[in-house]
ZARO-122988 format. One record per residue (C-alpha): residue number from 1; residue in one letter; x, y, z. Coordinates in nm, 2 decimals, padded with zeros to 4 digits. Each point is the difference from the previous one (the first is absolute). Example, Ala and Ser with C-alpha at 12.3 -4.5 7.8 and 13.67 -1.06 7.14 Angstrom:
+-----+----+--------+--------+--------+
:   i : aa :     c1 :     c2 :     c3 :
+-----+----+--------+--------+--------+
:   1 :  A :  01.23 : -00.45 :  00.78 :
:   2 :  S :  00.14 :  00.34 : -00.07 :
+-----+----+--------+--------+--------+
END
This chain:
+-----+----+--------+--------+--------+
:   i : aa :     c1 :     c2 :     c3 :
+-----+----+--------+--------+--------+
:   1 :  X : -02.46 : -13.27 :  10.83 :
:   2 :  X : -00.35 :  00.01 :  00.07 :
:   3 :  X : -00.02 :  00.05 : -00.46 :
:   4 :  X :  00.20 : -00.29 : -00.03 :
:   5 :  X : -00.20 : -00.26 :  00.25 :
:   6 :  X : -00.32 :  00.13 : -00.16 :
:   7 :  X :  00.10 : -00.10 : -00.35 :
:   8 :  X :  00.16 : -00.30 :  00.10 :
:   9 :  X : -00.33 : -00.11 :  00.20 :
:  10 :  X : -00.20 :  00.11 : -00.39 :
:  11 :  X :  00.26 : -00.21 : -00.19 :
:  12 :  X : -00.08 : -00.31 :  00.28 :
:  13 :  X : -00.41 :  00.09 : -00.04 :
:  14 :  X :  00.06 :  00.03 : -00.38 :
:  15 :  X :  00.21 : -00.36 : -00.01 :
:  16 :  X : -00.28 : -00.18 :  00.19 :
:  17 :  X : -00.30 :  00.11 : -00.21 :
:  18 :  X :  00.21 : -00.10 : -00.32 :
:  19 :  X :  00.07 : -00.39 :  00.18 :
:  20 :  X : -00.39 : -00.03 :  00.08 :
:  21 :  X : -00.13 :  00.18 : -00.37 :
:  22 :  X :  00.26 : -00.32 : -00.12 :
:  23 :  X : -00.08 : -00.30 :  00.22 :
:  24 :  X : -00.39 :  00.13 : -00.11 :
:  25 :  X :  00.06 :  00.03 : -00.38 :
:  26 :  X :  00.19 : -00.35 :  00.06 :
:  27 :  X : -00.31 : -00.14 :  00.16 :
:  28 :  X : -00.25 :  00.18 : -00.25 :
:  29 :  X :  00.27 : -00.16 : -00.30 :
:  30 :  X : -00.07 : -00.36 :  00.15 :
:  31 :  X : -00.40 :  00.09 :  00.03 :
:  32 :  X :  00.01 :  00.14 : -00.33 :
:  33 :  X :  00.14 : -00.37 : -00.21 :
:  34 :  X : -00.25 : -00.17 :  00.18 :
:  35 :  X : -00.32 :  00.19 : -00.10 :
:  36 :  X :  00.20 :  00.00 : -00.31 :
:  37 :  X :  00.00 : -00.38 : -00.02 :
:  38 :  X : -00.39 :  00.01 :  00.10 :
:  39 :  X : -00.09 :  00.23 : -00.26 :
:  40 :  X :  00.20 : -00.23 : -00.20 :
:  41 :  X : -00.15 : -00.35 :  00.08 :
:  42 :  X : -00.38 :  00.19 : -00.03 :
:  43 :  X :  00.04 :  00.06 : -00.33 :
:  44 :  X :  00.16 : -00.29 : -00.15 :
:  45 :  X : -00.25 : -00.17 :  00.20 :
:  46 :  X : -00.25 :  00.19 : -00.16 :
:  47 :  X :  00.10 :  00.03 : -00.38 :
:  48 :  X :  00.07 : -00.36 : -00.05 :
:  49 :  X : -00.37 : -00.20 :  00.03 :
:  50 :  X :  00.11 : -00.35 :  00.10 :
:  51 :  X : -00.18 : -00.31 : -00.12 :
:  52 :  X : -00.21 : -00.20 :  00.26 :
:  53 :  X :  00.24 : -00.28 :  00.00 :
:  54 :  X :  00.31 :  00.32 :  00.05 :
:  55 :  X :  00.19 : -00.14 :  00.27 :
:  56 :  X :  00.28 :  00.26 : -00.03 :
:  57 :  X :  00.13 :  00.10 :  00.33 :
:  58 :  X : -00.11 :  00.35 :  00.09 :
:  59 :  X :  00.09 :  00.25 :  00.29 :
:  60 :  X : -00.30 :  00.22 :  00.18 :
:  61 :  X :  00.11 :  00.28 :  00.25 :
:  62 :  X : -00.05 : -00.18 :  00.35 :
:  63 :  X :  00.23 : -00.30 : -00.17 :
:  64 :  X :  00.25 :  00.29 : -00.12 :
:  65 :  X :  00.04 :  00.14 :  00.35 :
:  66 :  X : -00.02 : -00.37 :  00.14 :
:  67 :  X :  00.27 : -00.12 : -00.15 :
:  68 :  X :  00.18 :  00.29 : -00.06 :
:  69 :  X :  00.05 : -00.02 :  00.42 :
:  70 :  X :  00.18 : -00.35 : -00.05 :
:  71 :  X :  00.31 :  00.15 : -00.26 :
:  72 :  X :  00.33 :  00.08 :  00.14 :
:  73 :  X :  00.25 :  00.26 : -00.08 :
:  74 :  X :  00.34 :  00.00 :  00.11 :
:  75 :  X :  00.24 :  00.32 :  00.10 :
:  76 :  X :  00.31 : -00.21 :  00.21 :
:  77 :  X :  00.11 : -00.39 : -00.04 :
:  78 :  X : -00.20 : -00.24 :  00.11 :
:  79 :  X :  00.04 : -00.34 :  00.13 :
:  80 :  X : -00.19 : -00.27 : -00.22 :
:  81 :  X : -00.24 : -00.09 :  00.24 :
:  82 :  X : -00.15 :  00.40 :  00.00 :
:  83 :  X : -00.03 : -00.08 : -00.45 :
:  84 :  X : -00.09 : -00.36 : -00.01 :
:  85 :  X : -00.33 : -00.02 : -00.19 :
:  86 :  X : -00.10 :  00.35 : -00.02 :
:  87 :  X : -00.02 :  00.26 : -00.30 :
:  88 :  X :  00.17 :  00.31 :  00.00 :
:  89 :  X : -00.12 :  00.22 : -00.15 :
:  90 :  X :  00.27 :  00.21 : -00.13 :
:  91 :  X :  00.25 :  00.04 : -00.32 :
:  92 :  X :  00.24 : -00.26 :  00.02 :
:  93 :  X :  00.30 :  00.24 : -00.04 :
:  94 :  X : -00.10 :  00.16 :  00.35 :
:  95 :  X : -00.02 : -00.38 :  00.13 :
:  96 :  X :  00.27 : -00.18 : -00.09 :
:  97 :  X :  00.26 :  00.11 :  00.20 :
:  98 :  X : -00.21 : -00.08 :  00.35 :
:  99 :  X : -00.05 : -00.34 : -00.09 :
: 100 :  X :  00.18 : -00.28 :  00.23 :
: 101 :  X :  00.32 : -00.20 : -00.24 :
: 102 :  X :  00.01 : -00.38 : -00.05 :
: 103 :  X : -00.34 : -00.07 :  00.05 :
: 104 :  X : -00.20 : -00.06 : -00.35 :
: 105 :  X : -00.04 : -00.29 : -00.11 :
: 106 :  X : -00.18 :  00.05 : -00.33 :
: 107 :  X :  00.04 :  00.28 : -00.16 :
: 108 :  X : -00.32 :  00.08 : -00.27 :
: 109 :  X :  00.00 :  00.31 : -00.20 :
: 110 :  X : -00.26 :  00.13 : -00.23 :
: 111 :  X :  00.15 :  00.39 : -00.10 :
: 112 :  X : -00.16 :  00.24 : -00.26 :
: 113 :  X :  00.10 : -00.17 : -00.28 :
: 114 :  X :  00.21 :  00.22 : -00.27 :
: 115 :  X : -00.33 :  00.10 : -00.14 :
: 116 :  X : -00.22 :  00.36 :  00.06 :
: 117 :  X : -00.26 : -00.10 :  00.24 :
: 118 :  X : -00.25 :  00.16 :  00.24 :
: 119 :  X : -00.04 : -00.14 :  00.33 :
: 120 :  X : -00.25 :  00.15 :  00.14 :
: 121 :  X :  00.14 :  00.37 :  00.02 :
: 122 :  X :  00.39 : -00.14 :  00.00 :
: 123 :  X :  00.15 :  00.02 : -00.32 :
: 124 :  X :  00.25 : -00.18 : -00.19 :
: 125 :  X :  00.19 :  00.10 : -00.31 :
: 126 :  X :  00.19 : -00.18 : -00.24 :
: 127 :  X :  00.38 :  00.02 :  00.02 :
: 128 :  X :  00.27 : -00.13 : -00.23 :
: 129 :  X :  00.15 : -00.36 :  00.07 :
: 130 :  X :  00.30 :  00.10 :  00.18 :
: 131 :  X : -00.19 :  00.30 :  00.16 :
: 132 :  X : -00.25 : -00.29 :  00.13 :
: 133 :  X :  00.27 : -00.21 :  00.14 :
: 134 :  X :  00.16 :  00.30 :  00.20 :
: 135 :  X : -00.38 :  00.02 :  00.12 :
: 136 :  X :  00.00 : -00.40 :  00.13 :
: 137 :  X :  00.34 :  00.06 :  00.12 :
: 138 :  X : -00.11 :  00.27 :  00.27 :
: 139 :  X : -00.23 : -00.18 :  00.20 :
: 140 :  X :  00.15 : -00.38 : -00.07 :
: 141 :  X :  00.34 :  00.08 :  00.14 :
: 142 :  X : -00.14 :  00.15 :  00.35 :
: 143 :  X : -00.23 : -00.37 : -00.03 :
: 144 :  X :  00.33 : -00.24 :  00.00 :
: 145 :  X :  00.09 :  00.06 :  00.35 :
: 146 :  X : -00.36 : -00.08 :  00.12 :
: 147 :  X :  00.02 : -00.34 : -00.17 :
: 148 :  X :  00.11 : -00.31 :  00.20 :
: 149 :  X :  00.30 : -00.22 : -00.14 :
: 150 :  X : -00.23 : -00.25 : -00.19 :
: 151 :  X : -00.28 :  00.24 : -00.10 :
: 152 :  X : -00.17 : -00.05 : -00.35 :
: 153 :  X : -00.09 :  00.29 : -00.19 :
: 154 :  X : -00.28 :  00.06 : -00.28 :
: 155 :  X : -00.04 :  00.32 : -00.18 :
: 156 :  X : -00.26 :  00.06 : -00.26 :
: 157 :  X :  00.04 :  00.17 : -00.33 :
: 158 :  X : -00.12 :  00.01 : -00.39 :
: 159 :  X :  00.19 :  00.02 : -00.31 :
: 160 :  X :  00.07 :  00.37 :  00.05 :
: 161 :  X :  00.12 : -00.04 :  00.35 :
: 162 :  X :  00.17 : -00.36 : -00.02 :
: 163 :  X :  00.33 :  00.10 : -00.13 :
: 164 :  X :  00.08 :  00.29 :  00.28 :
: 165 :  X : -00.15 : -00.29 :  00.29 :
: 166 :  X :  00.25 : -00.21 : -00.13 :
: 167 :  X :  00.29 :  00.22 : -00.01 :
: 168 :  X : -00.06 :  00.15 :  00.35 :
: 169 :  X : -00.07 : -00.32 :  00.16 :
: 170 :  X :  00.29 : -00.21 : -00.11 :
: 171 :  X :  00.23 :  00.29 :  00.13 :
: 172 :  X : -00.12 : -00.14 :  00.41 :
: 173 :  X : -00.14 : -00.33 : -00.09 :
: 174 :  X :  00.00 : -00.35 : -00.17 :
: 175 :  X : -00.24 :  00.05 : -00.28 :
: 176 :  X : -00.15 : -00.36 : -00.01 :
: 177 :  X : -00.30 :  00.02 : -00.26 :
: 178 :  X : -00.26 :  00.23 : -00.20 :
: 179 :  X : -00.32 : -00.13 :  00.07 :
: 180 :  X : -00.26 :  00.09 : -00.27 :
: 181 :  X : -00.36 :  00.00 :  00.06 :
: 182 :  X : -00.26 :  00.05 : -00.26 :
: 183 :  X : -00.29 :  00.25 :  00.10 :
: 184 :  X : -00.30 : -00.07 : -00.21 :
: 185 :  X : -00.15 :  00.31 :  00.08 :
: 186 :  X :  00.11 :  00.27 : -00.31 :
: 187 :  X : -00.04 :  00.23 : -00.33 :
: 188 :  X :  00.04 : -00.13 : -00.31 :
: 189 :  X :  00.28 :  00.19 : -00.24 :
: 190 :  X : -00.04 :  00.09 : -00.30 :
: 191 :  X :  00.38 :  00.11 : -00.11 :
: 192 :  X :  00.12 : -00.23 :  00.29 :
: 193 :  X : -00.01 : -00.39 :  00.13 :
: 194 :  X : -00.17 :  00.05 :  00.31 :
: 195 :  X :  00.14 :  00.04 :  00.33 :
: 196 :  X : -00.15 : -00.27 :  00.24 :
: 197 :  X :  00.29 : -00.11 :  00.24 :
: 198 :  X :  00.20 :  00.14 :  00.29 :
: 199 :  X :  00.33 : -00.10 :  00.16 :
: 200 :  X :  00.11 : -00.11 :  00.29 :
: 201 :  X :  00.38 :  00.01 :  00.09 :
: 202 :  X :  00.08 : -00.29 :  00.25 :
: 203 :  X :  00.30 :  00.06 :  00.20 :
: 204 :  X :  00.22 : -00.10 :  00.32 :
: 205 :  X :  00.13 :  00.17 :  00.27 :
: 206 :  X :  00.30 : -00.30 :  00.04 :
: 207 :  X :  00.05 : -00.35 : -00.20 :
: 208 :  X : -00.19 : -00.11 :  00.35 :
: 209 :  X : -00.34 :  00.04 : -00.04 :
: 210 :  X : -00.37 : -00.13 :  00.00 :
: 211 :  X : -00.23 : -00.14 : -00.26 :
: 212 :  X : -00.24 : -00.29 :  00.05 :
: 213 :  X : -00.09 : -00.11 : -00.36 :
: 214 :  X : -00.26 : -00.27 :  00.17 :
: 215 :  X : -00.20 :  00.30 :  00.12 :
: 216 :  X : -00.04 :  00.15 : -00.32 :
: 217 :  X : -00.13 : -00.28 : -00.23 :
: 218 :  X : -00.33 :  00.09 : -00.20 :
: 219 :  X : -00.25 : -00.22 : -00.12 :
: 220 :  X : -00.08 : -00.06 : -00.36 :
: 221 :  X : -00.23 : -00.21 : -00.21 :
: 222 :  X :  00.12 : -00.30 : -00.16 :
: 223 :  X : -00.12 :  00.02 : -00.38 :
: 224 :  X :  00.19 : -00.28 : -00.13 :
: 225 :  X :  00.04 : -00.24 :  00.27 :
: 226 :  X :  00.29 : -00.24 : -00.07 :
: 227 :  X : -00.01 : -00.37 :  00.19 :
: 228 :  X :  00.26 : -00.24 :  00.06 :
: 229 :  X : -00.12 : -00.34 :  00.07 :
: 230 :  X : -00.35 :  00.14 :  00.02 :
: 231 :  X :  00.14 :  00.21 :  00.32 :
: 232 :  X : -00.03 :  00.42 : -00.10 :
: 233 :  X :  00.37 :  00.08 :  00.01 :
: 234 :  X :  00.03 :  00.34 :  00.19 :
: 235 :  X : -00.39 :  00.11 :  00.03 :
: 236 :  X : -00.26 : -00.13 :  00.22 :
: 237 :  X : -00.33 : -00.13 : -00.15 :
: 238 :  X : -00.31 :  00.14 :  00.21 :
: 239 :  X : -00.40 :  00.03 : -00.06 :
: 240 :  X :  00.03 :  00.34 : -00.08 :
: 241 :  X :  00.32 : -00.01 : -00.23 :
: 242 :  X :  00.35 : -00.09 : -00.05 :
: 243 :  X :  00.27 :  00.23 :  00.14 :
: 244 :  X :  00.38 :  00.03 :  00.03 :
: 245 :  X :  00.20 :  00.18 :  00.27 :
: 246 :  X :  00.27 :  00.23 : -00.20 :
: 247 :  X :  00.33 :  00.15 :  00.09 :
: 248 :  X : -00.05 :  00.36 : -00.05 :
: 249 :  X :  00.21 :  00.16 : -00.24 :
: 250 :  X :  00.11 :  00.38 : -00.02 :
: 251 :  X : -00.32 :  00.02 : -00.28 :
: 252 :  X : -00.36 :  00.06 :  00.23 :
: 253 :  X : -00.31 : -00.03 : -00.22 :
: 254 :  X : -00.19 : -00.06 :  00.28 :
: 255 :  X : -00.10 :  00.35 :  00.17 :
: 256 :  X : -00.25 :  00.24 :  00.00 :
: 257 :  X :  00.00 :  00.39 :  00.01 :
: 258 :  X : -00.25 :  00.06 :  00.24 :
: 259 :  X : -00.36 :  00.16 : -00.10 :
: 260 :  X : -00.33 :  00.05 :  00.10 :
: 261 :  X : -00.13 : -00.28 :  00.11 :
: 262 :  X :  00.28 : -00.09 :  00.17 :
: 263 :  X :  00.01 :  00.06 :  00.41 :
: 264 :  X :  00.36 :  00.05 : -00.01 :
: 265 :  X : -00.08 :  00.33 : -00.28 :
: 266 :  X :  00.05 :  00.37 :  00.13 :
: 267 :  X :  00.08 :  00.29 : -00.22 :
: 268 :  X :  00.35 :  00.00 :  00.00 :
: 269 :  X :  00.14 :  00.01 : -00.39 :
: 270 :  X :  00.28 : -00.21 :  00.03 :
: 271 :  X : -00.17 : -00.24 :  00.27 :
: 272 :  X :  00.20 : -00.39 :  00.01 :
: 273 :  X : -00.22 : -00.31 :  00.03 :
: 274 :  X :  00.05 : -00.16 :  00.35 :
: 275 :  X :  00.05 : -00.33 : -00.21 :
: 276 :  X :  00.32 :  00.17 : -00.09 :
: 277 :  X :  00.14 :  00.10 :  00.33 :
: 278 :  X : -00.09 : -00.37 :  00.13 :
: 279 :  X :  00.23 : -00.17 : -00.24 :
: 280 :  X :  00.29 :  00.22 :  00.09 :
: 281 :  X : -00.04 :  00.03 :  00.39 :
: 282 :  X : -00.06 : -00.42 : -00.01 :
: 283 :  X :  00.30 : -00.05 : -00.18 :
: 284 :  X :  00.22 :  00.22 :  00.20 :
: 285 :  X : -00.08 :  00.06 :  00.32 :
: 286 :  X : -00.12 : -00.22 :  00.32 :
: 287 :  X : -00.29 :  00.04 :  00.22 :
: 288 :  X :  00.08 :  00.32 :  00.25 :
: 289 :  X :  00.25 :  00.14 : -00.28 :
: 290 :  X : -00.01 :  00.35 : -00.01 :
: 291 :  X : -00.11 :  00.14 : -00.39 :
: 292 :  X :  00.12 :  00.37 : -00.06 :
: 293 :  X : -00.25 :  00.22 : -00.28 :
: 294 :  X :  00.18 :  00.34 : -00.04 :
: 295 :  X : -00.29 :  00.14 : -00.26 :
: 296 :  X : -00.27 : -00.23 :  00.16 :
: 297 :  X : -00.32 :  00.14 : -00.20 :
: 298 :  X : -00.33 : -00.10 :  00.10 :
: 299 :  X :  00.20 : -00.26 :  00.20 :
: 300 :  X : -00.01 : -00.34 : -00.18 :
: 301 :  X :  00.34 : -00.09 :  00.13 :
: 302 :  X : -00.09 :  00.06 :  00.38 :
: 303 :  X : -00.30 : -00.20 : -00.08 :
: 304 :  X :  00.13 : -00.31 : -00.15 :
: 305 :  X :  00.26 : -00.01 :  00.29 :
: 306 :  X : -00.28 :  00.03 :  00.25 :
: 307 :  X : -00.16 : -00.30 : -00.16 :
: 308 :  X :  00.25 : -00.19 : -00.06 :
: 309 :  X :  00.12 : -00.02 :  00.39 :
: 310 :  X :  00.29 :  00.32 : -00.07 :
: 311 :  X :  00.09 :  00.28 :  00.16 :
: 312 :  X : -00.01 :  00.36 : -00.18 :
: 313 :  X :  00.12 :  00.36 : -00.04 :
: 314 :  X : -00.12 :  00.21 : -00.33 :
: 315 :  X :  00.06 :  00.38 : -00.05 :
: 316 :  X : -00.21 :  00.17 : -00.20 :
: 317 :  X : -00.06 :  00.41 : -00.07 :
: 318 :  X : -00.37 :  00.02 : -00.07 :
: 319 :  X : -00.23 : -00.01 :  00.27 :
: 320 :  X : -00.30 : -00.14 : -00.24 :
: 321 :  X :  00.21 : -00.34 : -00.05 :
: 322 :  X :  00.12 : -00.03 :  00.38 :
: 323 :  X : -00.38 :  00.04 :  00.08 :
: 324 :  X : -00.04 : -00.27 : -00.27 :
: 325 :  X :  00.25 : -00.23 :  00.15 :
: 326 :  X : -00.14 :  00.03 :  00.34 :
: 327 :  X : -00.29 : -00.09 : -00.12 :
: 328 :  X :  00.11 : -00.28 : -00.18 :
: 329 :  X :  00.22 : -00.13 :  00.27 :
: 330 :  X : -00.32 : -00.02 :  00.21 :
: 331 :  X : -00.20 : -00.19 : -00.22 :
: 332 :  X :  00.29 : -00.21 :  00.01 :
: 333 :  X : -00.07 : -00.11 :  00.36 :
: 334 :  X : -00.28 : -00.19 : -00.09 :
: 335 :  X :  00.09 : -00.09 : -00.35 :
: 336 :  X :  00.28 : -00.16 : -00.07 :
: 337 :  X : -00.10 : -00.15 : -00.39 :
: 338 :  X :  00.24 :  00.12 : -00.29 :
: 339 :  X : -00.19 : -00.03 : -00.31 :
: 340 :  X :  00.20 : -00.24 : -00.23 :
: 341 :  X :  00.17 : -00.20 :  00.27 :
: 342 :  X : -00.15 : -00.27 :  00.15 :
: 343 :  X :  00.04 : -00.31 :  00.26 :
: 344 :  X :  00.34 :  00.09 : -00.04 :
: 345 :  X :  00.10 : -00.03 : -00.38 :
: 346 :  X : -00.06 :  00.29 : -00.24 :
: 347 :  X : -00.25 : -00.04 : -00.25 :
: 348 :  X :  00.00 :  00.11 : -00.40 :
: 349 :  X : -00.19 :  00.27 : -00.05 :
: 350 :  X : -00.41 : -00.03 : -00.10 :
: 351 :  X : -00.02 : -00.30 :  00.22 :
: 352 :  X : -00.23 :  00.15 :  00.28 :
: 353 :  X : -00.31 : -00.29 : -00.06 :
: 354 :  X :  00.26 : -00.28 :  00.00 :
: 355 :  X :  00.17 :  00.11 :  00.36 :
: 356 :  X : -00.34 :  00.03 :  00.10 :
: 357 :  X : -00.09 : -00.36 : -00.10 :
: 358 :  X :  00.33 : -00.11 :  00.16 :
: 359 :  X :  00.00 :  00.15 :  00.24 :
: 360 :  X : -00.34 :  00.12 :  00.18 :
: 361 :  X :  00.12 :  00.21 :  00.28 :
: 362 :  X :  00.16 :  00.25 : -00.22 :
: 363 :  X : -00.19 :  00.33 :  00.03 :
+-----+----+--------+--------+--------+
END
């Protein structure tokens, strides 16, 4: 008896040292990815010599574990006022199922496109077509319920990923539109036309929905002004030029990949241009609306919602771009210019002197 109570008091002894050598190697696990991601930041910060004029967004260690405190992650469901405009930092797939139904009402997603890609330690390989659509199809179906009744939805893509977007998204929703945007930003080809445009699918939730074509007019220059009556038909005549207000059309030539000497610029590969995000959370969503980033980067979609009067929820896996995010959404709070969109019309691209001339608050 006495044997027996012995080796059932080791086995107890022996199960309590393994739980605290577990909860430590748990806590030395989390310790370990973020000197990781210090070491990391050092020497990217190191190897690449920025220019004077740089104004890429960089991370040091105090703004690591600064805004590292301010990320979320979730282990139960939450309500949507615990989620509402926070980053959680966390693979979506461990998310997805927590989140609270019916309440997105733009829905904005940006995934690895069907391409093999680095970002930043996470790696993604290419798949087949139908291989990448079973991909989409994983995370987009655990989405719908999320989604309110008259939600819009905007997925991005290329020419290798298009045709899988399209196939998994018409399966759950009113494919509207592809949006193409031109990036100007590229390689030449030699054996091949060069690739310099993206897609965007545009897509409803519900034959109820938003869009606000008014918000989203852009700005052009008048090169051959045409008069009726001596009266510009359609244009307005000013000192500094003669523009016309457009309808916008699923073809934008008027964007910008961020760079270097743009304040919006951070490391992140695949980074969209805030000018971007405006147009789509302007057309279809109101102030206070709640815009839903599943793969949120170096947050440009949390961002643009800030600034444009929205609410926000991103997920995102890597704790460099969360950091990036927070910092962004920070300098947000003070800064509320989008570069490209201006006294409320958006403006064609290489027009920065004229706004200015037009309008002298800008910047």
């Amino acid at each position: 008896m006495k044997m027996r109570t012995g080796r059932k008091a080791g086995y107890i002894f022996l199960l309590i040292k393994l739980l605290k050598i577990s909860s430590q190697m748990f806590i030395l696990k989390e310790e370990k990815i973020i000197l990781r991601v210090k070491k990391m930041i050092k020497v990217m910060n190191s190897e690449k010599k920025r220019a004077p004029l740089n104004r890429t967004l960089l991370l040091n260690d105090s703004e690591l574990s600064r805004f590292g405190a301010k990320l979320i992650k979730l282990n139960k469901k939450v309500t949507l006022d615990e989620i509402i405009n926070k980053t959680i930092h966390q693979d979506l797939f461990e998310v997805l199922d927590y989140l609270p139904e019916n309440s997105i009402d733009l829905f904005f997603v940006d995934p690895p496109y069907n391409l093999s890609k680095d970002f930043n330690g996470h790696k993604f390989n290419k798949m087949t077509i139908d291989a990448y659509c079973d991909y989409i199809e994983t995370w987009l179906k655990k989405i719908v319920p999320l989604l309110k009744k008259d939600a819009s939805i905007y997925i991005c893509g290329d020419y290798h990923s298009s045709t899988s977007i399209h196939l998994a998204a018409s399966k759950y929703f009113d494919v509207l539109n592809r949006i193409t945007w031109q990036r100007e930003k590229g390689r030449g080809a030699k054996s091949n036309w060069k690739n310099s445009t993206e897609d965007i699918w545009f897509c409803t939730n519900s034959s109820n929905y938003k869009f606000y074509v008014e918000r989203v007019k852009e700005k052009r220059r008048v090169l051959a002004p045409y008069k009726i009556d001596g009266k510009p038909k359609d244009w307005e005549e000013t000192e500094n030029g003669n523009f016309r207000l457009t309808h916008p059309s699923n073809i934008w030539t008027d964007l910008t990949i961020p760079y270097w000497s743009m304040p919006e610029n951070t490391d992140h590969p695949t980074q969209k241009p805030e000018k971007l995000l405006a147009k789509i959370i302007l057309a279809s969503s109101d102030a206070g609306d709640i815009v839903f980033d599943p793969f949120l980067g170096s947050g440009t979609t949390s961002v643009a919602a800030k600034k444009l009067g929205r609410n926000f929820i991103g997920i995102e896996k890597n704790l460099k771009y969360c950091c990036l995010a927070e910092k962004r959404l920070e300098i947000a709070e003070r800064d509320k210019t989008i570069q490209g969109y201006e006294d409320g019309v958006f403006w064609e691209r290489n027009t920065l002197a004229l706004q200015k001339k037009i309008v002298p608050t800008i910047l």
